[in-house]
ROPALO-520068 format. One record per residue (C-alpha): x, y, z; residue in three letters. Coordinates in steps of 0.05 Angstrom, whole numbers, padded with zeros to 5 digits, always signed. Layout:
// residues N
XYZala/...
//
This chain:
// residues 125
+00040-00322+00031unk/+00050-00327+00100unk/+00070-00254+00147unk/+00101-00266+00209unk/+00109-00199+00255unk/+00146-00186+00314unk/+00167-00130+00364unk/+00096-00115+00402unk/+00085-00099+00475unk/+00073-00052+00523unk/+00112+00017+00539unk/+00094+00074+00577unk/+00083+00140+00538unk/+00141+00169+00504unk/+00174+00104+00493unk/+00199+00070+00435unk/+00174+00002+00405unk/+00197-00024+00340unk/+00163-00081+00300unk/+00190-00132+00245unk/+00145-00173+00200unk/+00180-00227+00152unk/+00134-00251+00088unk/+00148-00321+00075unk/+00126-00369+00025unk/+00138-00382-00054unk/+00128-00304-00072unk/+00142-00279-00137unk/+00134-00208-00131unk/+00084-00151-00087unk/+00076-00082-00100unk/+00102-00060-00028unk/+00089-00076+00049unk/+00054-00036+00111unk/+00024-00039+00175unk/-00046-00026+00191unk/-00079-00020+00266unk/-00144-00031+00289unk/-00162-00003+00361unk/-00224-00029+00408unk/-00290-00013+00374unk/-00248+00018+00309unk/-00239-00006+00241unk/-00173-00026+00217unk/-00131+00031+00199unk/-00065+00044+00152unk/-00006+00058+00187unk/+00050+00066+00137unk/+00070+00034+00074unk/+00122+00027+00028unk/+00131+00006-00030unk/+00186-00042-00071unk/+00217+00021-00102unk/+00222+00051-00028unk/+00165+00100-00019unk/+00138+00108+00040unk/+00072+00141+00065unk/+00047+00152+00132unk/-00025+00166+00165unk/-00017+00239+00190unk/-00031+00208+00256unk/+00036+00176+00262unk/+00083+00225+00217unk/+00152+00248+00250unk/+00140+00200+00298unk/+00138+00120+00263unk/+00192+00102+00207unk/+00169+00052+00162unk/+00232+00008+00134unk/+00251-00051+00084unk/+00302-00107+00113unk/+00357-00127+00071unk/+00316-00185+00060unk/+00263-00150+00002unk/+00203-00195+00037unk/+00228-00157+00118unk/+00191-00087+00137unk/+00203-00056+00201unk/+00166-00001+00237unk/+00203+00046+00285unk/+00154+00080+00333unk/+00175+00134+00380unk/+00148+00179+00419unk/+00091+00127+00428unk/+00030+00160+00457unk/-00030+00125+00489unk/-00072+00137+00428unk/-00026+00090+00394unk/-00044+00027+00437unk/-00075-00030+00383unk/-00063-00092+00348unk/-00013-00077+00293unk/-00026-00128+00230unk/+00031-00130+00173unk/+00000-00120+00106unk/+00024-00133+00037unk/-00009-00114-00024unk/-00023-00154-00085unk/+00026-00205-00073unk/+00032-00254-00128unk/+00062-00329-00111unk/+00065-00402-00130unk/+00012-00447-00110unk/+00038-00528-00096unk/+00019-00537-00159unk/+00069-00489-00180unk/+00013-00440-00208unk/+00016-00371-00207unk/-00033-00330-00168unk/-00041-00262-00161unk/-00076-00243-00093unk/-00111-00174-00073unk/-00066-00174-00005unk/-00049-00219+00055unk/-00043-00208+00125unk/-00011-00226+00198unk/-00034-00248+00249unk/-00029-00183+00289unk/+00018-00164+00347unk/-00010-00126+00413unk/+00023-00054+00427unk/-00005-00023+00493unk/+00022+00050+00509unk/+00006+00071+00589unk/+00002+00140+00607unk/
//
């Protein structure tokens, strides 16, 4: 499973950024998608989720303010952030959880999660 994300940069505060990751690779199924943060000299950190049936959760952190989505395409999940404050500047990583896929030897195998390669967002005050 390979994650490919999108959509970082830098904005001053109050601005809007919004990020795209695409999963890729011979998947059979996941339980859902997210996007987790890690900020200098902090552990990695959820962000929001969702899951295949459409529930979405959020770290109280981010609530009214990020919008976690699904893409038409089931394996695309998007991440609306407004009102972007300074204490929001990290490397965003795209997460999904327990994917299970198809080896080259056309195997299955279930997986506890895979990750991106993480995308920079830098908020200025």
């Amino acid at each position: 499973v390979q994650l490919q994300a999108s959509g970082g940069g830098s904005v001053q505060s109050g601005g809007s950024l919004r990020l795209s990751c695409v999963a890729s690779g011979r998947i059979i199924s996941f339980n859902g998608m997210g996007w987790y943060r890690q900020a200098p000299g902090k552990q990695r950190a959820l962000v929001a989720t969702i899951t295949t049936g459409g529930t979405a959760s959020y770290a109280e952190s981010v609530k009214g303010r990020f919008t976690i989505s699904r893409g038409n395409d089931k394996n695309t999940v998007h991440l609306q952030m407004n009102s972007l404050k300074p204490e929001d500047t990290a490397v965003y990583y795209c997460h999904v959880d327990r994917p299970t896929y198809y080896t080259a030897n056309d195997d299955p195998v279930a997986s506890a999660d895979a990750w991106g390669q993480g995308t920079q967002v830098t908020v200025s005050s």
